[in-house]
C-alpha positions as a Markdown table, in Angstrom:
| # | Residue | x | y | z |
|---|---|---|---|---|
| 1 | Unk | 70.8 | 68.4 | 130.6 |
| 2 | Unk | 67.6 | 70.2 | 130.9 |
| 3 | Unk | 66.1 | 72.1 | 128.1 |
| 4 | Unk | 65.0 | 75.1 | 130.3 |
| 5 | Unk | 63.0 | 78.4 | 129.3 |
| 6 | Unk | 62.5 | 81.6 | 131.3 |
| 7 | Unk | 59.6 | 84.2 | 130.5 |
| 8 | Unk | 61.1 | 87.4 | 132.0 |
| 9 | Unk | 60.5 | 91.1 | 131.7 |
| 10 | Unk | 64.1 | 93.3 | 132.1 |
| 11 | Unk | 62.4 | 95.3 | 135.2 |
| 12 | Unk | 61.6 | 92.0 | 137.2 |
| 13 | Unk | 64.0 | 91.6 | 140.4 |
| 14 | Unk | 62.8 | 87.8 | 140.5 |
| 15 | Unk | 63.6 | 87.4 | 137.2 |
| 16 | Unk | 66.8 | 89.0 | 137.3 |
| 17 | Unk | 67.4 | 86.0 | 140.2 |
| 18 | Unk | 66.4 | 83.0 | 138.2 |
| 19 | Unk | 68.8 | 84.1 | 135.7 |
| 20 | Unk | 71.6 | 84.4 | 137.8 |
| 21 | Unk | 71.2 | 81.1 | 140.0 |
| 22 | Unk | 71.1 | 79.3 | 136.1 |
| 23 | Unk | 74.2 | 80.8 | 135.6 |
| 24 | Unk | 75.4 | 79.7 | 139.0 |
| 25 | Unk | 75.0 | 76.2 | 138.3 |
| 26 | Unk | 75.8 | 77.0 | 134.5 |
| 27 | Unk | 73.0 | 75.8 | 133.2 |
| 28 | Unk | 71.9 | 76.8 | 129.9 |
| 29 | Unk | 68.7 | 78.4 | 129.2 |
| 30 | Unk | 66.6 | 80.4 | 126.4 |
| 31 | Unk | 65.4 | 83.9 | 127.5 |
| 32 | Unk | 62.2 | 85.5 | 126.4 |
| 33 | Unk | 61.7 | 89.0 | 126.7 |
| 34 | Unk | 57.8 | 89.0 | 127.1 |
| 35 | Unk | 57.7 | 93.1 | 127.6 |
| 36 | Unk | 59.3 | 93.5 | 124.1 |
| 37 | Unk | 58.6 | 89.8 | 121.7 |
| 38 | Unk | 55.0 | 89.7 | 121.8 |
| 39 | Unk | 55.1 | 85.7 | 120.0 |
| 40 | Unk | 56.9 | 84.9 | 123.6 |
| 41 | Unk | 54.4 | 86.6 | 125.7 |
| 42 | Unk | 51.3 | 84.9 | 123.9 |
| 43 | Unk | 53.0 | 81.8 | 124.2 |
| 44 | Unk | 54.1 | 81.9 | 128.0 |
| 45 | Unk | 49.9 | 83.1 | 127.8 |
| 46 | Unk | 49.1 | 80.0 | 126.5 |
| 47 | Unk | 51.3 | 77.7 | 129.2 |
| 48 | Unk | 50.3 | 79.9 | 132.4 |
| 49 | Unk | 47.5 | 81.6 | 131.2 |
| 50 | Unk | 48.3 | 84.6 | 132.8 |
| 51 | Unk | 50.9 | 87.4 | 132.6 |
| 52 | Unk | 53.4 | 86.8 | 135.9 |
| 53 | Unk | 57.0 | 86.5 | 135.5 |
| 54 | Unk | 59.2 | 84.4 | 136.0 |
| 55 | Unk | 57.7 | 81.8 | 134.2 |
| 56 | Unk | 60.3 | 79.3 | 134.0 |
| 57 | Unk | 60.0 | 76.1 | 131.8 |
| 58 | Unk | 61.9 | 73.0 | 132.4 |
| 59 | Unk | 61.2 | 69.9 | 129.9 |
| 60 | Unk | 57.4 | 70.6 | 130.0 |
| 61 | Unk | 57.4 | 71.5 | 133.9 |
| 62 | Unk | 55.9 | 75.0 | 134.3 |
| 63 | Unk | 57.3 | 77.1 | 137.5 |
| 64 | Unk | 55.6 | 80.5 | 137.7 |
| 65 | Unk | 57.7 | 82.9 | 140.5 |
| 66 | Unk | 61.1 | 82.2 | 141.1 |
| 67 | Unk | 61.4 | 79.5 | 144.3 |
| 68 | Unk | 64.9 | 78.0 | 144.8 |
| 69 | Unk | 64.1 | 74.9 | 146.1 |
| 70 | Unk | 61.2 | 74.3 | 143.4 |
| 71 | Unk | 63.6 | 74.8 | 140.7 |
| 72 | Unk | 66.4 | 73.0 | 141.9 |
| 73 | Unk | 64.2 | 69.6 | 142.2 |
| 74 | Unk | 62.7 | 70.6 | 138.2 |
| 75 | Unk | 66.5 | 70.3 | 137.4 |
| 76 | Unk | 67.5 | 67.3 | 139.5 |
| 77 | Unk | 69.8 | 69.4 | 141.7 |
């Protein structure tokens, strides 16, 4: 299983998406609350270098935006 990590803020529609289509295929995932945990946001900062979200991590693979298809091939799907 993938080790997968989602940047997110709690006003973010796309974000909000992500998460649910995890939970769809009940996959696990860490969520980072970048709006509120300020070591989170630095370090999605320091992978993306910028301040979008989604930024979704899976085994090293950075996705910034939320794109179905994209994600489904990071996870072998």
């Amino acid at each position: 299983m993938a080790n997968v990590t989602i940047y997110s803020t709690p006003t973010c529609v796309y974000c909000k998406m992500a998460k649910e289509f995890l939970k769809s295929k009940n996959i696990p995932f860490t969520d980072h609350d970048v709006a509120s945990d300020e070591k989170a946001r630095e370090e999605m900062i320091q992978k993306t270098g910028q301040l979008g979200v989604p930024v979704i991590d899976v085994d090293g693979s950075i996705m910034v935006g939320f794109d179905k298809g994209h994600l489904q091939k990071l996870l072998g799907l």
